[in-house]
Gaussian input, Z-matrix of N, CA and C with variables (Angstrom, degrees):
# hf/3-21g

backbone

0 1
 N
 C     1     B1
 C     2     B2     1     A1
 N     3     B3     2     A2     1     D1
 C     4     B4     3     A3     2     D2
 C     5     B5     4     A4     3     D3
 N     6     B6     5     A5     4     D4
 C     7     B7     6     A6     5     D5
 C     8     B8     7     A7     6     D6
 N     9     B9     8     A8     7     D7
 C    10    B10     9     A9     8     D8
 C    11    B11    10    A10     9     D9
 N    12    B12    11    A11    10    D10
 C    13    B13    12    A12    11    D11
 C    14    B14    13    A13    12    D12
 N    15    B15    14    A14    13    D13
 C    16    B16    15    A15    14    D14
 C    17    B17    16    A16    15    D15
 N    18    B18    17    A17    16    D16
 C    19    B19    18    A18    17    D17
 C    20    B20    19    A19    18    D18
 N    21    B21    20    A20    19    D19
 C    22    B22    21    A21    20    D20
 C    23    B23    22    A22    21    D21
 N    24    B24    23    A23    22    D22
 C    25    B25    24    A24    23    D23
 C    26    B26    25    A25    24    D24
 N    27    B27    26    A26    25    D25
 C    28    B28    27    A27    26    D26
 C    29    B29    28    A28    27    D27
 N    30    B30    29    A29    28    D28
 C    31    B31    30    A30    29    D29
 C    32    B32    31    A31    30    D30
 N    33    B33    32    A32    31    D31
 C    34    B34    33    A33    32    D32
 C    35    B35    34    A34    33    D33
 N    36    B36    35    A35    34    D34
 C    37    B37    36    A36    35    D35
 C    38    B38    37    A37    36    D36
 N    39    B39    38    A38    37    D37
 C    40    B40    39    A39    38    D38
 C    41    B41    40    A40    39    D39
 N    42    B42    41    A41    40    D40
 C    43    B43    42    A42    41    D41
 C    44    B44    43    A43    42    D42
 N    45    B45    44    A44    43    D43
 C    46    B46    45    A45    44    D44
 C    47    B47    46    A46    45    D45
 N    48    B48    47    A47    46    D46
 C    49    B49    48    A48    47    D47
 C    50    B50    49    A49    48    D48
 N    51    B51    50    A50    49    D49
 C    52    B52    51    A51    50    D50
 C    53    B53    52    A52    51    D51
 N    54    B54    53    A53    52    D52
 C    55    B55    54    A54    53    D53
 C    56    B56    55    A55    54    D54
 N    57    B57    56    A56    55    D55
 C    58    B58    57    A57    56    D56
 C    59    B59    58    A58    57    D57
 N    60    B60    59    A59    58    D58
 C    61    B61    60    A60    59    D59
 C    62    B62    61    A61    60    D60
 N    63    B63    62    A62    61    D61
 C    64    B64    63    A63    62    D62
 C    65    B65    64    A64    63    D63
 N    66    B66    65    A65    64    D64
 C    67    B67    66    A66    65    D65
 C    68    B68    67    A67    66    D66
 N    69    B69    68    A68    67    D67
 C    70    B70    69    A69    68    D68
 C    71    B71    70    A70    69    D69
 N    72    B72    71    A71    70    D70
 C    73    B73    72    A72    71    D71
 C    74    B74    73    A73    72    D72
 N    75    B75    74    A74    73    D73
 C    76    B76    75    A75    74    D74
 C    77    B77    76    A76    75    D75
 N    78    B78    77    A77    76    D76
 C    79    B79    78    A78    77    D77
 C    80    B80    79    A79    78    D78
 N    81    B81    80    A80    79    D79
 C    82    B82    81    A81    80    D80
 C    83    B83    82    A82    81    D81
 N    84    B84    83    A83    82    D82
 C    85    B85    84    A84    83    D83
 C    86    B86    85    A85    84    D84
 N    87    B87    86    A86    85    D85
 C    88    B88    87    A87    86    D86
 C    89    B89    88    A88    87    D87
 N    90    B90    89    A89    88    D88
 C    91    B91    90    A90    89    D89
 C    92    B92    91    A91    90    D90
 N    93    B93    92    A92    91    D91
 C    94    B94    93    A93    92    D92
 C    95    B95    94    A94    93    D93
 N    96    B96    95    A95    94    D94
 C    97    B97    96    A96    95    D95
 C    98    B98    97    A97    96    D96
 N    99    B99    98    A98    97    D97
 C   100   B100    99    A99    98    D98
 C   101   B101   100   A100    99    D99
 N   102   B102   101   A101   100   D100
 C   103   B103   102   A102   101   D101
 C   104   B104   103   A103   102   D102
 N   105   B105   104   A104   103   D103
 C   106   B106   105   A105   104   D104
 C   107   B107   106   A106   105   D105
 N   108   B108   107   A107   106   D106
 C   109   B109   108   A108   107   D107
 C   110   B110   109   A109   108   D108
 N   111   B111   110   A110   109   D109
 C   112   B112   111   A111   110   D110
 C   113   B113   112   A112   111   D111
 N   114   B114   113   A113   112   D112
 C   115   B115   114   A114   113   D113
 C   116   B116   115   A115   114   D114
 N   117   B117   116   A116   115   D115
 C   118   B118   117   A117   116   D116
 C   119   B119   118   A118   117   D117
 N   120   B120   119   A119   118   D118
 C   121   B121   120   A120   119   D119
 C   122   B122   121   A121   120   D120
 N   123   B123   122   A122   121   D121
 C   124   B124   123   A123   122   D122
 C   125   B125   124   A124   123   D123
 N   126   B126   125   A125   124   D124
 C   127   B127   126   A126   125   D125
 C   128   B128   127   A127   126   D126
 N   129   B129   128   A128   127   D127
 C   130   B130   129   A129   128   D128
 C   131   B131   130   A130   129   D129
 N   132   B132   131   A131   130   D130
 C   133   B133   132   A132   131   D131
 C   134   B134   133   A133   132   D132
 N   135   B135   134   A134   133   D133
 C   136   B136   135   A135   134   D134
 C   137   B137   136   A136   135   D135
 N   138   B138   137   A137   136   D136
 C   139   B139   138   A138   137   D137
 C   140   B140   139   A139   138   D138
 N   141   B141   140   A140   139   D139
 C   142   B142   141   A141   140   D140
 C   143   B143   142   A142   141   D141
 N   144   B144   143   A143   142   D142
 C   145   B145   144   A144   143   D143
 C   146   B146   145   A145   144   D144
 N   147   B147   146   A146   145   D145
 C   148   B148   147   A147   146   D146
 C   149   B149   148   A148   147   D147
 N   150   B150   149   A149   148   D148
 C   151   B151   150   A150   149   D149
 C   152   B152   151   A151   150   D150
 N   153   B153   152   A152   151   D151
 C   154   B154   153   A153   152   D152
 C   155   B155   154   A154   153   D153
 N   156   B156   155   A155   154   D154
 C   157   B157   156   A156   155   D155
 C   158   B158   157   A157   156   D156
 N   159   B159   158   A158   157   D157
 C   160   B160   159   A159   158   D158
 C   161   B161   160   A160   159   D159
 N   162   B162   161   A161   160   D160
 C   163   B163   162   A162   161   D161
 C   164   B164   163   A163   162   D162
 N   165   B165   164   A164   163   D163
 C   166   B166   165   A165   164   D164
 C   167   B167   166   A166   165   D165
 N   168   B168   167   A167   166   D166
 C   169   B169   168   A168   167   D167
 C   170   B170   169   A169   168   D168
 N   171   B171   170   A170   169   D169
 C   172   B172   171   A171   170   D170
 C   173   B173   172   A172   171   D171
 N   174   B174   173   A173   172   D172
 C   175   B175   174   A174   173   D173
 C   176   B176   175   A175   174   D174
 N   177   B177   176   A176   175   D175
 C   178   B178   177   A177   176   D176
 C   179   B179   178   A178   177   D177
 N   180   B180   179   A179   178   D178
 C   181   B181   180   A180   179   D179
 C   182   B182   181   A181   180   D180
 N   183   B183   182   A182   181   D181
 C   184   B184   183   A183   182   D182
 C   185   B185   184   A184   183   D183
 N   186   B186   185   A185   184   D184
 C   187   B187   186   A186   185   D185
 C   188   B188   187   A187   186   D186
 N   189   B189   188   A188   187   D187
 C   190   B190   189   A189   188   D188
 C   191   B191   190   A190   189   D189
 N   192   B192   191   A191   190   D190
 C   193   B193   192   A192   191   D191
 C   194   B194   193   A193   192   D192
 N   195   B195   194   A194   193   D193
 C   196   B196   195   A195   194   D194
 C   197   B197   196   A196   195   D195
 N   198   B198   197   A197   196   D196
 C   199   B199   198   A198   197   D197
 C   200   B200   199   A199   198   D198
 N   201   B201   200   A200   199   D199
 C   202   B202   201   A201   200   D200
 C   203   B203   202   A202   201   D201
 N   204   B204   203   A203   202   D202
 C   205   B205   204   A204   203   D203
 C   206   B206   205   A205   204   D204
 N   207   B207   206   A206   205   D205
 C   208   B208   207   A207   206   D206
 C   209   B209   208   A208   207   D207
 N   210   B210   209   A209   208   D208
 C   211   B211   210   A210   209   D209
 C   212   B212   211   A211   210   D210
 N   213   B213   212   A212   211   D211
 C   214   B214   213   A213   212   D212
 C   215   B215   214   A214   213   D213
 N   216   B216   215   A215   214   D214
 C   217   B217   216   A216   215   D215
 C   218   B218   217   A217   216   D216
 N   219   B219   218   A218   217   D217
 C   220   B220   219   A219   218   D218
 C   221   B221   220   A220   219   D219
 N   222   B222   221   A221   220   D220
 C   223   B223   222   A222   221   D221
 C   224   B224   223   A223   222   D222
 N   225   B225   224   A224   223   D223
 C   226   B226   225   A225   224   D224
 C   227   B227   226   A226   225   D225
 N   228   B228   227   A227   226   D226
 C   229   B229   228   A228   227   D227
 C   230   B230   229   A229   228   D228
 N   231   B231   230   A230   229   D229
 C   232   B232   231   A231   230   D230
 C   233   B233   232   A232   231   D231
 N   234   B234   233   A233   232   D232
 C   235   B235   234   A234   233   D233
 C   236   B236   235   A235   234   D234
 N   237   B237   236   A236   235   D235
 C   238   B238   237   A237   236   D236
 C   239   B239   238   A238   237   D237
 N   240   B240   239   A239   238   D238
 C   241   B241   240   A240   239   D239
 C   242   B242   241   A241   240   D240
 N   243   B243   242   A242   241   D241
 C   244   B244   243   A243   242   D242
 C   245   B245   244   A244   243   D243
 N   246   B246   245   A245   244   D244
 C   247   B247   246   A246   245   D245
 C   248   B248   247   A247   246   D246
 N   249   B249   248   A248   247   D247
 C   250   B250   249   A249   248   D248
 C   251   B251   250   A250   249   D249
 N   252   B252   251   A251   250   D250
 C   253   B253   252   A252   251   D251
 C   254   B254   253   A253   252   D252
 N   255   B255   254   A254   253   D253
 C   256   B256   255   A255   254   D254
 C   257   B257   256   A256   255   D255
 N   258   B258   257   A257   256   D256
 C   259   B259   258   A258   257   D257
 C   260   B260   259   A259   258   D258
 N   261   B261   260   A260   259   D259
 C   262   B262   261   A261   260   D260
 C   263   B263   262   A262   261   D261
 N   264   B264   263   A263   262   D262
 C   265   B265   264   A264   263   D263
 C   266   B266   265   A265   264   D264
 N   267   B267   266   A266   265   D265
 C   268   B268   267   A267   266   D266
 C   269   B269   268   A268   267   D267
 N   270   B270   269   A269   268   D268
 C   271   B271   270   A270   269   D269
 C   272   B272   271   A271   270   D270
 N   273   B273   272   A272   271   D271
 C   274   B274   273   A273   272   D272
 C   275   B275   274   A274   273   D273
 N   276   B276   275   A275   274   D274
 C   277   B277   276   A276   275   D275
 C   278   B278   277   A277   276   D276
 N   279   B279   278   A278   277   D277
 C   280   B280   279   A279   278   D278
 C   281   B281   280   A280   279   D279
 N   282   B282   281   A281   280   D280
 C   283   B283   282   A282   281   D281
 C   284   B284   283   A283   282   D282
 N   285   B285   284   A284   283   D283
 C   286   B286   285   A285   284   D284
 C   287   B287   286   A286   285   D285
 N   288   B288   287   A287   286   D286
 C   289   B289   288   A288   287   D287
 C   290   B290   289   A289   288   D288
 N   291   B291   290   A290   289   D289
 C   292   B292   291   A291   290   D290
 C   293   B293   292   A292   291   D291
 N   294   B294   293   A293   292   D292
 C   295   B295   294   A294   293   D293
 C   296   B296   295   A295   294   D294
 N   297   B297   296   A296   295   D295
 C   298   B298   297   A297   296   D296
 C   299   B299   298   A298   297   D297
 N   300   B300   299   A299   298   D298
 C   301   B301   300   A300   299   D299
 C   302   B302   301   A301   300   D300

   B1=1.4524
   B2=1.5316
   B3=1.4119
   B4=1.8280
   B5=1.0962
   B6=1.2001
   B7=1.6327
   B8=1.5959
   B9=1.3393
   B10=2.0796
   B11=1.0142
   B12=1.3871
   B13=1.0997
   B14=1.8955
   B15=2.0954
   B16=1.2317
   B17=1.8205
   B18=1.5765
   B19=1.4892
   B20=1.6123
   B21=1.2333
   B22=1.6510
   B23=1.8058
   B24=1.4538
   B25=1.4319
   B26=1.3545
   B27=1.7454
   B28=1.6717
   B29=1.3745
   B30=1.6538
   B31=1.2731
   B32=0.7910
   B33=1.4511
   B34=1.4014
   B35=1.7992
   B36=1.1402
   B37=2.0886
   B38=1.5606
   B39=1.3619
   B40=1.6918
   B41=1.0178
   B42=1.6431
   B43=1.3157
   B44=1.5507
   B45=1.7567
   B46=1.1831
   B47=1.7494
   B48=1.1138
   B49=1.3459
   B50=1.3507
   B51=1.5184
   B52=1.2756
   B53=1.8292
   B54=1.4588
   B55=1.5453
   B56=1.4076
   B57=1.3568
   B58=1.4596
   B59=1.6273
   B60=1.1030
   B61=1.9238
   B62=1.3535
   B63=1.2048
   B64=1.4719
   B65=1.7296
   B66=1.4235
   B67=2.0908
   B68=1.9916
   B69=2.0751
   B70=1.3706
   B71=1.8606
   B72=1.4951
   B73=1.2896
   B74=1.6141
   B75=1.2343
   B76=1.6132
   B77=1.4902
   B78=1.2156
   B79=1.3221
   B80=1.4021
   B81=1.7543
   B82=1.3445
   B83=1.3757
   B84=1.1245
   B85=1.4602
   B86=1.3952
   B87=1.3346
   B88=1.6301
   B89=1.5691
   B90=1.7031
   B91=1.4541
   B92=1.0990
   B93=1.3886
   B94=1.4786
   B95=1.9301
   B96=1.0913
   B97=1.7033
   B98=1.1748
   B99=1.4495
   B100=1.5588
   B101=1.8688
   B102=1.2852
   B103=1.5764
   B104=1.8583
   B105=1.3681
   B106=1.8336
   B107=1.6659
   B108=1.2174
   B109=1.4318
   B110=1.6654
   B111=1.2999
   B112=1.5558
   B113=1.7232
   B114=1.5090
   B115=1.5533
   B116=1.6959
   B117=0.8611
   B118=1.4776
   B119=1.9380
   B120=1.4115
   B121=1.4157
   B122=1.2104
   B123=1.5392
   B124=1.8055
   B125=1.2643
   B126=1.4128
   B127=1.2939
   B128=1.4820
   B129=1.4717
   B130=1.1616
   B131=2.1803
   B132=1.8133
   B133=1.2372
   B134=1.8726
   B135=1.4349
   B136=1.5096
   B137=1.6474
   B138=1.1452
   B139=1.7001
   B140=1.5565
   B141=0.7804
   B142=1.9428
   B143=1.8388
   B144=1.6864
   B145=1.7822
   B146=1.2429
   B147=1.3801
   B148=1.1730
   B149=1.5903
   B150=1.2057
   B151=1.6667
   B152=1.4441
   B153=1.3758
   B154=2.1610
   B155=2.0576
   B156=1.2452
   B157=1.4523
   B158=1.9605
   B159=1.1454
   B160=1.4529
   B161=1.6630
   B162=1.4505
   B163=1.9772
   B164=1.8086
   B165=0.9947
   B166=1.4021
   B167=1.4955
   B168=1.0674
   B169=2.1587
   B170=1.3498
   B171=1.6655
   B172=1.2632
   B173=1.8546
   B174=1.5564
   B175=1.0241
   B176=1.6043
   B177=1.1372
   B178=1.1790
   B179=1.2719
   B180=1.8613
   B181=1.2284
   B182=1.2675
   B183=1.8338
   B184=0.9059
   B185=1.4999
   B186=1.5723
   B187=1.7802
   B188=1.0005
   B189=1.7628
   B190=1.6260
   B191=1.5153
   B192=1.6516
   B193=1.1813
   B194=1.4749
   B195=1.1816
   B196=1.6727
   B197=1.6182
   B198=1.4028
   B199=1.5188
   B200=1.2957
   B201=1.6575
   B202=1.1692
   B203=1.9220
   B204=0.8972
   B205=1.7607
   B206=1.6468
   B207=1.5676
   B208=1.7332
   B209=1.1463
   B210=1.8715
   B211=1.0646
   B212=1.6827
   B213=1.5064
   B214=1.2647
   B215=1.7887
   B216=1.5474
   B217=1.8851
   B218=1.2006
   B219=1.6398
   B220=1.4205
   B221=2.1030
   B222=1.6066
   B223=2.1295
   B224=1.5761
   B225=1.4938
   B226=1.7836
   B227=1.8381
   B228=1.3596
   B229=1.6423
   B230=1.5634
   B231=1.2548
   B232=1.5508
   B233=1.9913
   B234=1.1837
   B235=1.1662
   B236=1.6952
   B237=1.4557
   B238=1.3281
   B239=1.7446
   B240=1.0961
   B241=1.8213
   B242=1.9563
   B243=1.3157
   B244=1.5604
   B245=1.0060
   B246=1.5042
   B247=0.9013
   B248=1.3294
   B249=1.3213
   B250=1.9208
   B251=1.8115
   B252=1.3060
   B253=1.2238
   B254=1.3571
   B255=1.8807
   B256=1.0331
   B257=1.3398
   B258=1.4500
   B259=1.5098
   B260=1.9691
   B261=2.1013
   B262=1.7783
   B263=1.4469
   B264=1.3429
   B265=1.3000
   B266=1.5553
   B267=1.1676
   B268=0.9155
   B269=1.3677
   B270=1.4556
   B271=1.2358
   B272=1.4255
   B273=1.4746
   B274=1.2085
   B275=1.8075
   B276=1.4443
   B277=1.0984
   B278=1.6793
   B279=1.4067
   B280=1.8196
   B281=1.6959
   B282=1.7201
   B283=1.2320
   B284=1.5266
   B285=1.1925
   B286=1.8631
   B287=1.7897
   B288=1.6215
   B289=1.2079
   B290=2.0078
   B291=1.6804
   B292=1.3319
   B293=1.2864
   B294=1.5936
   B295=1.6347
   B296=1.9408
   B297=1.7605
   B298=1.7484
   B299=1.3466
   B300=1.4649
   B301=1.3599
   B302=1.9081
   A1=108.39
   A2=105.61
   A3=95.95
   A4=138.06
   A5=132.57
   A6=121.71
   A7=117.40
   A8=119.42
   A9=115.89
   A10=103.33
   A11=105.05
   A12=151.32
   A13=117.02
   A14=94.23
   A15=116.12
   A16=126.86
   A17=105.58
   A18=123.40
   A19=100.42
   A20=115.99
   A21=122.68
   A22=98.01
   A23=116.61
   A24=99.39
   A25=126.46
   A26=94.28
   A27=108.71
   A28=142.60
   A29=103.91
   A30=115.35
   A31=162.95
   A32=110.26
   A33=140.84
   A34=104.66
   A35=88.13
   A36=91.88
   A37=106.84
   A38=106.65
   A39=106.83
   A40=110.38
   A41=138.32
   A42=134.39
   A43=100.92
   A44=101.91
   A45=102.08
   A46=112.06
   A47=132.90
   A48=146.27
   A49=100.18
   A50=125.52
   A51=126.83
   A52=121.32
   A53=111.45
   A54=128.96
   A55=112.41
   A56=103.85
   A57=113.48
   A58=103.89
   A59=107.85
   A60=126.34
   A61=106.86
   A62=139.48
   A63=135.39
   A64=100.14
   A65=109.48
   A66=118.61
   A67=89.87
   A68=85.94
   A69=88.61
   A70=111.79
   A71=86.24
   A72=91.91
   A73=139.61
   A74=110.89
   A75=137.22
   A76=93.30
   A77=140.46
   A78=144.88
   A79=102.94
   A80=131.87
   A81=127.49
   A82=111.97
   A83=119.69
   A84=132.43
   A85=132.42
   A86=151.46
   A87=136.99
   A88=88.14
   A89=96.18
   A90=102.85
   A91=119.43
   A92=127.36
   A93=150.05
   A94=100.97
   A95=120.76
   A96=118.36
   A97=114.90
   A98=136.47
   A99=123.18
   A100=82.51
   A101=127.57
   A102=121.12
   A103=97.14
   A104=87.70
   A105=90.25
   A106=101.15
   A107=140.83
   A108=149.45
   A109=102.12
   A110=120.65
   A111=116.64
   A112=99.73
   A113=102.91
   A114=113.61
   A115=87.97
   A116=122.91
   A117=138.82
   A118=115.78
   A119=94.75
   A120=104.31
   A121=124.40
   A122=123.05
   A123=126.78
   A124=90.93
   A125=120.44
   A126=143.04
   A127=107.44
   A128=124.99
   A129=115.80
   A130=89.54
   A131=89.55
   A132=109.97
   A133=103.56
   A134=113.51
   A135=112.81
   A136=105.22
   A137=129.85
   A138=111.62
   A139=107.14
   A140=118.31
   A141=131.60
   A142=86.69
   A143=92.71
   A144=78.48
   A145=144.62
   A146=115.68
   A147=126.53
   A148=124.71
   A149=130.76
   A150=107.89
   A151=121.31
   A152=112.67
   A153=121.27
   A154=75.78
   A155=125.25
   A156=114.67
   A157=83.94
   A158=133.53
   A159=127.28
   A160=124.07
   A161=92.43
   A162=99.46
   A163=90.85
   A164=132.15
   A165=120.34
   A166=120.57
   A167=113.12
   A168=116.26
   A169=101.07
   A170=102.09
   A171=109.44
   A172=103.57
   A173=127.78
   A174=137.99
   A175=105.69
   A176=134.58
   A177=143.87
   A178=114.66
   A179=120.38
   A180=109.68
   A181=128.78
   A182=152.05
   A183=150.51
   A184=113.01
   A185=125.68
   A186=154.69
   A187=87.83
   A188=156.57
   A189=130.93
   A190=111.79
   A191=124.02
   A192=129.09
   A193=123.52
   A194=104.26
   A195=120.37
   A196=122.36
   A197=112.08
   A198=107.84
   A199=104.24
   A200=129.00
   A201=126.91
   A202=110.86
   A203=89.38
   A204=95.06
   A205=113.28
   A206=97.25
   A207=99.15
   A208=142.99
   A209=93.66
   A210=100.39
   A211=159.64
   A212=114.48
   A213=96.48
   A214=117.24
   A215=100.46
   A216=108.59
   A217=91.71
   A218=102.67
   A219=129.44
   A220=92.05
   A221=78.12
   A222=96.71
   A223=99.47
   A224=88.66
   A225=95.14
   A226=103.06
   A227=124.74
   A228=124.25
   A229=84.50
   A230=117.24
   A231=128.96
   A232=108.06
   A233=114.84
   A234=105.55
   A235=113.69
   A236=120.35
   A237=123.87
   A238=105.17
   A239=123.17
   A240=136.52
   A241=85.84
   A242=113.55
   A243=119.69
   A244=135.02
   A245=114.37
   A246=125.18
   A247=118.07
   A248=109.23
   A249=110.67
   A250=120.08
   A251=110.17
   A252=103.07
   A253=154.44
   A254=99.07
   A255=122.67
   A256=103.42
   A257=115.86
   A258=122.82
   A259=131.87
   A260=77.56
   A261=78.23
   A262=121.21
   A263=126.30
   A264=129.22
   A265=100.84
   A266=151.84
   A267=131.68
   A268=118.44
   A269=145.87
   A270=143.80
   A271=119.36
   A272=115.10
   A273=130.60
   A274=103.74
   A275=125.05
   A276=141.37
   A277=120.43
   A278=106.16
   A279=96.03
   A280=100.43
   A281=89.48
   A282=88.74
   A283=116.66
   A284=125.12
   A285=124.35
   A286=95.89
   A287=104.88
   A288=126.70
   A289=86.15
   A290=104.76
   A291=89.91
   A292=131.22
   A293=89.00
   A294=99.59
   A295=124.94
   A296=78.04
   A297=92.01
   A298=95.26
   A299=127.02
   A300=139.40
   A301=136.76
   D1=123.40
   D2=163.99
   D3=-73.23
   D4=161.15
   D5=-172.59
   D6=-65.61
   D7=-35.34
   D8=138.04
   D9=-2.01
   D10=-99.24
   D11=-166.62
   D12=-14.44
   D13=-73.62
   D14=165.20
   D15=-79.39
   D16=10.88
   D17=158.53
   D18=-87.00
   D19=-64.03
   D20=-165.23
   D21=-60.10
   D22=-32.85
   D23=-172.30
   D24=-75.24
   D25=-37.77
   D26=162.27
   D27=-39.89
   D28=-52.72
   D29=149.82
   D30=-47.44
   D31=-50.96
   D32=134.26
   D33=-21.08
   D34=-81.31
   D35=-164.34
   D36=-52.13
   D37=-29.62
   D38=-167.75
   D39=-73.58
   D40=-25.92
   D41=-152.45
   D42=-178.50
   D43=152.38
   D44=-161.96
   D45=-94.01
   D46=99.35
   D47=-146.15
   D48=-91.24
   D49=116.93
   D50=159.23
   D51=-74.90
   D52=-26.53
   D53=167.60
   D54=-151.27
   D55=147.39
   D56=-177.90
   D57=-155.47
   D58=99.43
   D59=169.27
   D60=-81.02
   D61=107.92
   D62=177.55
   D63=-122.74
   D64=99.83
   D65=-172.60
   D66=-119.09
   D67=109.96
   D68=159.15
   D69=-86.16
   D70=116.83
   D71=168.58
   D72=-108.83
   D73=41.94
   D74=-177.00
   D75=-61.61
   D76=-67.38
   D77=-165.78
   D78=-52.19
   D79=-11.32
   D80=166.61
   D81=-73.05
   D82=-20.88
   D83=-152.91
   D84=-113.36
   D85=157.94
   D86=-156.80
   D87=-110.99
   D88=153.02
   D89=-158.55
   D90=119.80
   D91=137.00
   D92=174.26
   D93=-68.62
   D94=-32.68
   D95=-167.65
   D96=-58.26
   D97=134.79
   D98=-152.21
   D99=-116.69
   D100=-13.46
   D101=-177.14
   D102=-143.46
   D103=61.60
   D104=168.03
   D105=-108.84
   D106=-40.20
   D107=-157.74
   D108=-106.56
   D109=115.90
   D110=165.29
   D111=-145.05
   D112=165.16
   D113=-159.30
   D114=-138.69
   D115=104.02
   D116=173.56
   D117=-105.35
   D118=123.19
   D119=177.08
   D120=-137.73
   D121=103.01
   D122=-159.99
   D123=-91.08
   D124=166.85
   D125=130.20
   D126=-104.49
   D127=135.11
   D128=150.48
   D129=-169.79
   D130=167.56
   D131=175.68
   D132=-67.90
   D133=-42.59
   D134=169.74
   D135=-26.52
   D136=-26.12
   D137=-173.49
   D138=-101.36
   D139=-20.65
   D140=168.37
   D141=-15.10
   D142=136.54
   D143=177.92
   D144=80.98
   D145=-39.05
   D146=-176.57
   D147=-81.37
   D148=116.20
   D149=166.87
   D150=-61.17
   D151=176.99
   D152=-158.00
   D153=-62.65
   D154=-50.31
   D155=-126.66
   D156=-88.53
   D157=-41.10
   D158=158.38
   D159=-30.72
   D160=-51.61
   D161=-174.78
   D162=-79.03
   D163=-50.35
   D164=170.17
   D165=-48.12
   D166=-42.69
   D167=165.35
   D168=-42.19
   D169=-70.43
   D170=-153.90
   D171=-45.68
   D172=-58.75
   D173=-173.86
   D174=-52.10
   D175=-36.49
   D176=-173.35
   D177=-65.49
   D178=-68.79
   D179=155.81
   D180=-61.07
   D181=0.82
   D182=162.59
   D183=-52.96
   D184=-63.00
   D185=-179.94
   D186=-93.65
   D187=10.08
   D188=158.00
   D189=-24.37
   D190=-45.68
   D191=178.98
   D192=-56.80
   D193=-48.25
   D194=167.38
   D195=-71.90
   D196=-20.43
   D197=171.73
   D198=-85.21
   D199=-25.29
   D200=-170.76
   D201=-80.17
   D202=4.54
   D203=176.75
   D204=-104.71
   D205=-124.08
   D206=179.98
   D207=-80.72
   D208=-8.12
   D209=157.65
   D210=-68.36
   D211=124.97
   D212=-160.69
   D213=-116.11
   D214=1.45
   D215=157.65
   D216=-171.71
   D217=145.75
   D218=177.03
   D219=-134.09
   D220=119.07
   D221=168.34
   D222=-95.62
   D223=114.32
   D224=-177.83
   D225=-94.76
   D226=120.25
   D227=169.07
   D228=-105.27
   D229=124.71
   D230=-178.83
   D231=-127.22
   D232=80.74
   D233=-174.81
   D234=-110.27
   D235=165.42
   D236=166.55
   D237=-92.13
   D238=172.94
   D239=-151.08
   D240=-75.87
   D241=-39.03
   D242=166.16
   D243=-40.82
   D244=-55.58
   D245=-164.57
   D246=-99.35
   D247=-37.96
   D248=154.80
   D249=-63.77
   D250=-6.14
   D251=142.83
   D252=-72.16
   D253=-33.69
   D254=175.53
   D255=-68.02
   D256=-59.60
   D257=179.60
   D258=-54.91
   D259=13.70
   D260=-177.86
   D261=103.03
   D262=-35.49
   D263=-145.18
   D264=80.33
   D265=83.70
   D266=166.65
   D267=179.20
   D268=141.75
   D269=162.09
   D270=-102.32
   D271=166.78
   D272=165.02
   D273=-45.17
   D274=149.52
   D275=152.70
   D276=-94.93
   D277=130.84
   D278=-166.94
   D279=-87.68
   D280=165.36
   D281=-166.41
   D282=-92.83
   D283=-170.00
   D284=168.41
   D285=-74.59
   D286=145.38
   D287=-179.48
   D288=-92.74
   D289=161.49
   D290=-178.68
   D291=-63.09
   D292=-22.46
   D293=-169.81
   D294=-87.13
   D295=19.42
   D296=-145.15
   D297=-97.03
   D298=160.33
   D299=-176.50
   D300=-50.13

């Protein structure tokens, strides 16, 4: 299983996800690692309540396993069904690392 892969499955099972964008973006970035860079963006009611730095815990200990490997940044967009409305449908796009393409 790839680390995609075992992000999308995790999530999935843990909580009930109205959207989930998962963009490996290593190919932005300098370096041989083909799954070091990913940009993750949930929707779900799971964040109702929560402040940015709570819904970021929560995600953190979920993939503890997966940050502890090859990974070397994950861009968390963590919204409730509200608030990714308000915001458009839409998240931030990450940017080029310096060394990146």
């Amino acid at each position: 299983m790839t680390i995609e892969q075992s992000i999308r499955n995790k999530v999935e099972q843990e909580w009930e996800i109205e959207k989930l964008i998962l963009l490996n973006e290593s190919h932005m970035h300098a370096g041989p690692a083909a799954n070091s860079h990913f940009n993750l963006t949930l929707v779900s009611e799971v964040f109702a309540g929560k402040r940015p730095v709570a819904r970021h815990q929560m995600l953190y200990k979920l993939l503890a396993e997966e940050l502890a490997g090859e990974i070397h940044a994950l861009a968390l967009h963590l919204f409730t069904p509200e608030e990714w409305q308000q915001a458009g449908n839409m998240s931030e796009a990450s940017p080029n690392c310096q060394g990146g393409q």
